[in-house]
C-alpha positions, 0 to 999 in steps of 0.5 A: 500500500502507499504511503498516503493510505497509512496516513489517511487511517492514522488520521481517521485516528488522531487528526492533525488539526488538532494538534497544537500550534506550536507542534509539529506532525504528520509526514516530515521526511518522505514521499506519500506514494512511497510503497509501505511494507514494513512500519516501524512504531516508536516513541522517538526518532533516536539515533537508535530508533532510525539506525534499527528501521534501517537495519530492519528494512522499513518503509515508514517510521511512525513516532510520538514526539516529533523528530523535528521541532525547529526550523532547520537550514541545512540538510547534512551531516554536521547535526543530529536531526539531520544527519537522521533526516539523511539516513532516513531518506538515503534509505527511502524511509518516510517519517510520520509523527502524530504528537500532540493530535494523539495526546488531544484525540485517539489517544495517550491520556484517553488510553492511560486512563482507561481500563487497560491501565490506571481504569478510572472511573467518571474521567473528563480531560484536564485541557478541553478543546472545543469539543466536550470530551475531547483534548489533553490529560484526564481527570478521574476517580481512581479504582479504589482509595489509595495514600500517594505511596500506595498510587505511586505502586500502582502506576508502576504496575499497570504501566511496567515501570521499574521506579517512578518519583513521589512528591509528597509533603511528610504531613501527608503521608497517611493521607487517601485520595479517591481522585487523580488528575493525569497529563502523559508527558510533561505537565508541570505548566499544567499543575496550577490548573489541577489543583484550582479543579480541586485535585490533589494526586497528579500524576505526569513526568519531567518534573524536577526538584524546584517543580515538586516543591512548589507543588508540595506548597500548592497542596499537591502529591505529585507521581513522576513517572518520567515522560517514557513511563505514561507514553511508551504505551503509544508504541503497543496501542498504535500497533495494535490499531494499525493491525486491525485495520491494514488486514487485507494488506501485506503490511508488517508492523515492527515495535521498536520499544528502547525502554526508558533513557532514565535508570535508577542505580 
């Protein structure tokens, strides 16, 4: 199949008209009537990511974050992206990213939330778009009551996570919450709005020491679970879809799940 059709069913998904304007998404290297074969699914375009599309023959790579995000000016060698742009297009790869449009509809906190994962209950988004039910992060009441720790647990469990980081003043150890506000990725711009909607428990990522103080002093527990830990999620989900939707086509699709960059040792 072309290109173009893979995109025409990953948009019926997550359309790019709603991600955000500062993102960037949808085809960024390749031609659209390229023939598709061999999809590759990852979280990022590492230089890992590309070099295993190349060794593994792929036709498309298909990512979360985009590759690029600022402008560039020159296509050569002398800087990471590019010198990926390159060797995707010396090997005739086309590269999709569907950012933002996924995290708003499709989609990465919908599926966080849902009962393959945290199962909330009475979930509703954190950012809405013009849409009811419709944009970024979810709010919802958890399975069961829980103190930040016992959360904490459970994330690491339904999501695989080897650690994950707990803000939480030591006053409020004992404390239970029967709700959480979630946002995959990074949310800490988001912090102030979760707790003026009355929650206390978010969870999200890329949060650093300075962020979870002031969240302390906001009166919130907040669980990092780094930004891989809540969207690696994206690279299993998305395959799955792809495959119950190109049946009649000779189409395979490859997972490329590098694990996350962040260890505790």
């Amino acid at each position: 199949m072309k290109c173009r059709d893979v995109i025409e069913v990953l948009e019926q998904l997550s359309p790019v008209g709603y991600a955000c304007e500062w993102d960037n998404v949808g085809l960024l290297v390749g031609r659209r009537e390229r023939e598709v074969h061999r999809i590759m699914i990852a979280l990022d375009a590492s230089k890992e990511v590309v070099e295993y599309a190349v060794k593994e023959q792929a036709d498309m790579l298909i990512t979360h974050h985009p590759m690029i995000f600022s402008s560039v000016k020159q296509i050569n060698e002398d800087q990471f992206t590019t010198e990926k742009v390159l060797q995707l297009a010396e090997h005739g790869i086309s590269y999709y990213a569907m950012h933002t449009n996924f995290d708003a509809v499709g989609g990465m906190a919908e599926l966080a939330a849902g009962t393959q994962y945290l199962n909330l209950k009475e979930t509703a988004p954190i950012e809405e778009s013009v849409e009811p039910g419709i944009g970024m992060g979810r709010y919802g009441k958890l399975p069961r009551p829980m103190t930040g720790q016992q959360a904490a647990e459970y994330v690491k469990q339904v999501f695989g996570l080897p650690f994950v980081m707990l803000y939480q003043s030591r006053y409020e150890a004992d404390r239970v919450y029967d709700r959480i506000a979630v946002m995959p990725g990074s949310g800490k711009s988001d912090m102030k709005r979760v707790r003026e909607h009355g929650y206390a428990l978010y969870l999200t990522g890329d949060f650093g020491h300075h962020d979870g103080l002031d969240a302390i002093d906001m009166g919130l527990c907040v669980i990092d679970a780094t930004h891989y830990g809540l969207e690696h999620i994206f690279i299993s989900y998305l395959a799955g879809y792809l495959r119950a939707r190109l049946t009649e086509e000779t189409v395979t699709i490859l997972e490329a799940d590098m694990g996350c960059p962040m260890k505790m040792v």
